[in-house]
N, C-alpha and C positions, 0 to 999 in steps of 0.2 A: 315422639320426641327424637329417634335415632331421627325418621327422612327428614324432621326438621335440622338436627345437625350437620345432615347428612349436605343439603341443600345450600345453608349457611357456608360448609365449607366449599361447596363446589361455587359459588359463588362470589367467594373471598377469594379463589383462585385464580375465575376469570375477571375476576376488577384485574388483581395485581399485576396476569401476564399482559401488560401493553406490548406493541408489534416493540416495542426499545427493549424493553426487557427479557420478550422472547428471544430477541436476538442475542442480547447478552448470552443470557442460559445456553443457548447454543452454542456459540463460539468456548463457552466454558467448561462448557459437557465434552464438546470433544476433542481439548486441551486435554482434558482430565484421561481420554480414552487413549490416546498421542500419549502422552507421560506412563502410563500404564503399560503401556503397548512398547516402548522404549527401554523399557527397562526388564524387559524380560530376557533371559539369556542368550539368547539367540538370536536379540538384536542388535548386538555389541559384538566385536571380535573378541574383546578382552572377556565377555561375559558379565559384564559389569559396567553398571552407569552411578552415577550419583544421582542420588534425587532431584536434586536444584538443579542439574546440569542437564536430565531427562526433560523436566518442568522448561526450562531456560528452552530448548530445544524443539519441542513439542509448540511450544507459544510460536518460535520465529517460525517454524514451516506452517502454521493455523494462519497465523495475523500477513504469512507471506513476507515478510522481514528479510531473511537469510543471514542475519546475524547469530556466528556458531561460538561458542567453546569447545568443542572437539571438530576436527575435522572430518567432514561428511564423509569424503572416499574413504579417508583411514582408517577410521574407527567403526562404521556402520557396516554390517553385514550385507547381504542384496537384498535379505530379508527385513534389516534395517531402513535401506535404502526405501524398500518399497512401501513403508509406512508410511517416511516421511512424503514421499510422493502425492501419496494419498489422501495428508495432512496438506501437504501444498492446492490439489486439487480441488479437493473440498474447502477448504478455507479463500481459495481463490474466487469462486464463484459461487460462494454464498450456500450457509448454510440450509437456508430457508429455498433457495434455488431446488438441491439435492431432495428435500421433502415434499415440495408440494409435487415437483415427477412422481415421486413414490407411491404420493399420494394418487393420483391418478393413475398408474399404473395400478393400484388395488382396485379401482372404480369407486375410491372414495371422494367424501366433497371435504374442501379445508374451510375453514374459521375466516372470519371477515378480518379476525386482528391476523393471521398469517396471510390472507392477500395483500392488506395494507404495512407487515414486512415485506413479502418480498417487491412489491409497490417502491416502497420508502425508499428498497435498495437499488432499484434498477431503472428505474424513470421517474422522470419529472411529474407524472400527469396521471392523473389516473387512465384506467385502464379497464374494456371489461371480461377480457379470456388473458387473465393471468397466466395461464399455464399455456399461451401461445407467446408469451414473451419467455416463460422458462423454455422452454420449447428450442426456442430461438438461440438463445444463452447456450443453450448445451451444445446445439448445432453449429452454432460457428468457433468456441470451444475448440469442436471435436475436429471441422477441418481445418481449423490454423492449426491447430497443436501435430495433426498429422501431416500437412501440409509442409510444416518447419520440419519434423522428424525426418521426412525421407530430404531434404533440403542436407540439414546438419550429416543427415550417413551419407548423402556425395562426400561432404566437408569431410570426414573423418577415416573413410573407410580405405583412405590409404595409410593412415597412421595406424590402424589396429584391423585384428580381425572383424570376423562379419558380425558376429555375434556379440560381440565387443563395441563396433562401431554402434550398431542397431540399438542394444541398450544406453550408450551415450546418449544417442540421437533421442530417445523416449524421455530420457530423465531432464535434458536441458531442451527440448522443447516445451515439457511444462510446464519445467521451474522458470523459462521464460518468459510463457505468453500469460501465466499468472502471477508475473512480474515479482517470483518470488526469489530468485539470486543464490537460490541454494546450487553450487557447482560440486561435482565431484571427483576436478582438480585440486590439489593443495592449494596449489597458485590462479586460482578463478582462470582465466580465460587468456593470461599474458603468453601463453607459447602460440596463442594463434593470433596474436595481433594483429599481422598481414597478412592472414588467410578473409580473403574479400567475401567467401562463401560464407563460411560460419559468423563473420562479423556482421555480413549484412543480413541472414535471418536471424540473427539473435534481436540484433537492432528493431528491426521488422515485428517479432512476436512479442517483443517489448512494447513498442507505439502503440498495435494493434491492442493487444490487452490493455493499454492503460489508458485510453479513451473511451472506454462505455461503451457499454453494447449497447443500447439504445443509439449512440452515434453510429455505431457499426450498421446496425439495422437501417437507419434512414442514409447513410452514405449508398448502402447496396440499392435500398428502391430509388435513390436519385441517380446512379448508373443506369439500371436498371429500366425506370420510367418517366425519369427527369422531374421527380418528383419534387417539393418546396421543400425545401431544408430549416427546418425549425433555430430559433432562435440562438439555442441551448448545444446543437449539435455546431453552427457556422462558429460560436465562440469558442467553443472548445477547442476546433479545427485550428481557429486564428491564434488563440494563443498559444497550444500546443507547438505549433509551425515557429511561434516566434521566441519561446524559451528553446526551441532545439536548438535551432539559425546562432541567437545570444550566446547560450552555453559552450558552441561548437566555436566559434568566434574567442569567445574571452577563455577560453582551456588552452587554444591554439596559441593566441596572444602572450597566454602568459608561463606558459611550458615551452616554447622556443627553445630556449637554452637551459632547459633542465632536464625532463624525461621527454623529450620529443629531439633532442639536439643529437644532431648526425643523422637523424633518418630522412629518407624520401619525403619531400612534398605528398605524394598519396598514402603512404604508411600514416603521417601526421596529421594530414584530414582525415582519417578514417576512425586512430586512435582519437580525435579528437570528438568526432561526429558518435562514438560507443559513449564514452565517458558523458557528454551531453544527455544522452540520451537514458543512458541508466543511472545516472544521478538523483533524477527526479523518483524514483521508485525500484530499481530493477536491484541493484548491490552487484551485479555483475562487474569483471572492469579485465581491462590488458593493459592498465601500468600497474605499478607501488604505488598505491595510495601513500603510505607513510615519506616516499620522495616527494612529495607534491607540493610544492610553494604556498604559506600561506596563503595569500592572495586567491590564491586557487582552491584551496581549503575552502576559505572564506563563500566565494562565488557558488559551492557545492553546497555548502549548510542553507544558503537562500534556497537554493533547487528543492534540495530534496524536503524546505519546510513546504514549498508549495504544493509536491508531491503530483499527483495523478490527477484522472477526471474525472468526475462524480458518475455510478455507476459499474465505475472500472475493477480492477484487482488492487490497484497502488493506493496508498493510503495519501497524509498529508491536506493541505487545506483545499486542496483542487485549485484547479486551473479556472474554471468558471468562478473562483471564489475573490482570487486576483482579479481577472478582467470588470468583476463588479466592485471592487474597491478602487480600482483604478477612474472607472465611469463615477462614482459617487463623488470623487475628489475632481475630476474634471467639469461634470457639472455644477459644484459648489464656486468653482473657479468662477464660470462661467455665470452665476448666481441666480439660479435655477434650483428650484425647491427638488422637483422630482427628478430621478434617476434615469437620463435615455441614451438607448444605445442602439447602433444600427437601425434608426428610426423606429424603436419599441420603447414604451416603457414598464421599467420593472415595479413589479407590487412593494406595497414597503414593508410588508411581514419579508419577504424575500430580502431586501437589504437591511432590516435587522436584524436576521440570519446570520447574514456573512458577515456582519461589522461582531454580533457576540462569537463566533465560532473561531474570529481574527482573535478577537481578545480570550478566548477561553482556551485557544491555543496559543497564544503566547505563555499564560498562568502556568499550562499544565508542562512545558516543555522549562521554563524559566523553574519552577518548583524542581520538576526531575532534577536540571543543572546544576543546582546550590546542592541536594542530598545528595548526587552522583558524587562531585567534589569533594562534602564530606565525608563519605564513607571512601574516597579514598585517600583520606588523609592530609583534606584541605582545610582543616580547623588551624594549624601550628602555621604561621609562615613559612615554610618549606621551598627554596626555589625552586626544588625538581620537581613538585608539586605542580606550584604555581606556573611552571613551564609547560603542563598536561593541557592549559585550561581549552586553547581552542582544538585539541583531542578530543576531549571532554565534552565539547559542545558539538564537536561533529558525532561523537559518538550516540549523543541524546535526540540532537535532530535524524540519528540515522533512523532507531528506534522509531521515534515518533514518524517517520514519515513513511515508516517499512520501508525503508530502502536497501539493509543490509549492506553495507560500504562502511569498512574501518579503517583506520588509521593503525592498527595492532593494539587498541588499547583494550580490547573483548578479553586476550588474552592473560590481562591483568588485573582485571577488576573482581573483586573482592565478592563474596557470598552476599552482602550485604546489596552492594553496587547490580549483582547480577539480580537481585530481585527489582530493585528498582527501573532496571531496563526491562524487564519483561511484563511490569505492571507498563511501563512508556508503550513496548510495542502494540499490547492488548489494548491500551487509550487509542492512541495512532489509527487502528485498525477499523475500528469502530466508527470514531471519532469523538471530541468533549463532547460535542452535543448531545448525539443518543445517550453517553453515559448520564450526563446533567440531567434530559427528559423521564431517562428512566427512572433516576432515585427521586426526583422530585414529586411532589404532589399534586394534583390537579388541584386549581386555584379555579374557581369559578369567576364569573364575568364581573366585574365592578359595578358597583351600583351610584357611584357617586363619583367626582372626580377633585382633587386637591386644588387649590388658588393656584394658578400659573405665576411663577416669580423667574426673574433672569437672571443670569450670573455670566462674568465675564470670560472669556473663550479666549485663548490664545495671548 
């Protein structure tokens, strides 16, 4: 009776963990050990956190976000600092990443549902020596992030001592190249605007992490051995190329005569080509967000909902996710049933993908934005309220898209409101769909199908 129970539950356990779910639990688990680990005294100068404020903090460096309520340098010990580091790093390159090495550093074998996570998370395709793709992950990882490090201590090491320089260069190297925005200046990164060194490897471990290592991998063997560049890597490449070129373009256009006005033509492209470029995911910046022209506002909330590139550290709907809503709408133009692009066509489990993942992130980020509101006090007509709103919506798309970039309004928001962002980042991070996959239930195949009837379109 017990190995019957016994087997019942081991069995009710492996239904339940799906590769969606285990990922969950992971990111969840070590949120929980982040928040834990945050709040012990010695990770605070003052010796003291608030719970929500620990929790709040723990999620942005896990989901990679960099959206703070205390301020990182001020408040965090080195021993602080070094948590959240470690929070950013692990959260950046995937939980399941960190384990199946582990795993094989023991000479143990993983679960077919932890290959088909870390699968889900890092490539398109299957694969069949998982652990020569983690492998890979870790390794290019380990030389960008050291790569930038000694890069940013040229950049620094006439502003501060050596020891001083060297730990800068460690902590925004990898809160950059996993594109996580956590800085440990008060002011992010605006006293080095025209410093061309630290702007252009930030920018650099920015792109780099936020297009997939999968692309990383097939970009190197196409140097390398002029190898064929798959579908999935040349889109990412084209779109990537063409939201930077756009962003840097329409920032430039339209800060002219506000935060760009008096400076050098190169100072302006430079600020302008950061701003592009970490919008989309990074939270980094060298102006005042809160100076910045709506219009410009406006143009940032698109970025950073598109976010990053499947596979990558940046969260958001991906850049491949765009480029196929784009084709589905060109070929419907064109009146053309299937989806093709660069003379390929895509499967249509693949474009019912990204048309539910469009719409289930719209739901989840449009819900955050009406409860953000109300809890902060947007039930009563209130101008000053009602004057927050596209705050408000840049702050929920930041969330959602991990991008860490505010306007100041983090500093304002209410117990209530900070929960609601840190459940947005922990969606965001993930994305609606794994979460959707996970709580849902397997529905088995159909066995019948309903009378087709039409209904008018547009």
């Amino acid at each position: 009776m017990e190995a019957r129970t016994h087997r019942t539950l081991k069995s009710y356990v492996v239904n339940f963990l799906t590769p969606q779910r285990t990922l969950i639990l992971g990111f969840a688990a070590l949120i929980c050990l982040g928040t834990a680990l945050l709040t012990l005294p010695w990770a605070s100068k003052t010796g003291t956190i608030s719970l929500l404020d620990a929790i709040f903090t723990a999620t942005s460096a896990v989901c990679v976000t960099g959206l703070i309520v205390v301020d990182t340098g001020g408040y965090f010990t080195t021993w602080g600092q070094g948590v959240l580091l470690c929070l950013i790093q692990v959260g950046g390159l995937g939980i399941m990443t960190f384990s199946v090495f582990f795993y094989h550093l023991l000479g143990m074998d993983i679960s077919l549902r932890d290959r088909m996570a870390v699968q889900d998370t890092l490539t398109y395709a299957p694969v069949r020596d998982i652990f020569y793709i983690v492998k890979m992950v870790l390794i290019y990882a380990a030389v960008f992030e050291v790569i930038g490090m000694c890069l940013l201590f040229a950049g620094w090491l006439p502003y501060y001592s050596f020891t001083k320089a060297l730990y800068l260069s460690l902590f925004h190297s990898v809160s950059a190249f996993c594109n996580a925005g956590f800085c440990l200046f008060e002011k992010s990164l605006i006293a080095y605007q025209g410093n061309p060194i630290i702007n252009g490897t930030v920018i650099s471990l920015i792109t780099l992490g936020g297009i997939g290592f999968f692309v990383l991998h097939q970009l190197r063997r196409w140097v390398e051995h002029r190898s064929r560049l798959s579908l999935h890597t040349r889109l990412v490449v084209a779109t990537s190329a063409f939201l930077i070129v756009v962003g840097t373009l329409l920032f430039f256009l339209f800060e002219q005569n506000n935060t760009l006005a008096g400076l050098p033509l190169k100072n302006s492209l430079l600020i302008s080509l950061f701003q592009s470029v970490t919008a989309r995911t990074a939270g980094f910046s060298t102006v005042n967000f809160w100076q910045l022209s709506d219009a410009t506002l406006f143009i940032f909330v698109i970025l950073m909902f598109i976010g990053a590139s499947p596979g990558s550290c940046g969260g958001g709907i991906k850049t491949t996710n765009l480029a196929i809503l784009f084709f589905i709408a060109w070929n419907r133009f064109l009146g053309k049933s299937d989806v093709n692009m660069l003379k390929r066509t895509l499967p249509k489990e693949t474009v019912t993908r990204s048309i539910t993942l469009l719409l289930t992130s719209l739901l989840v980020v449009t819900m955050a934005l009406i409860l953000l509101n109300i809890s902060q006090g947007g039930i009563a007509p209130h101008p000053e309220t009602r004057g927050l709103f596209l705050e408000l919506l840049f702050e929920t798309m930041s969330a959602f898209g991990t991008v860490g970039l505010s306007t100041g309004a983090t500093a304002t928001l209410t117990p209530l409101s900070k929960a609601l962002i840190t459940i947005t980042m922990f969606v965001g991070r993930l994305g609606p769909l794994t979460l959707a996959y996970a709580l849902a239930r397997r529905a088995g195949e159909s066995r019948f199908q309903y009378t087709e009837e039409n209904i008018m379109v547009g």
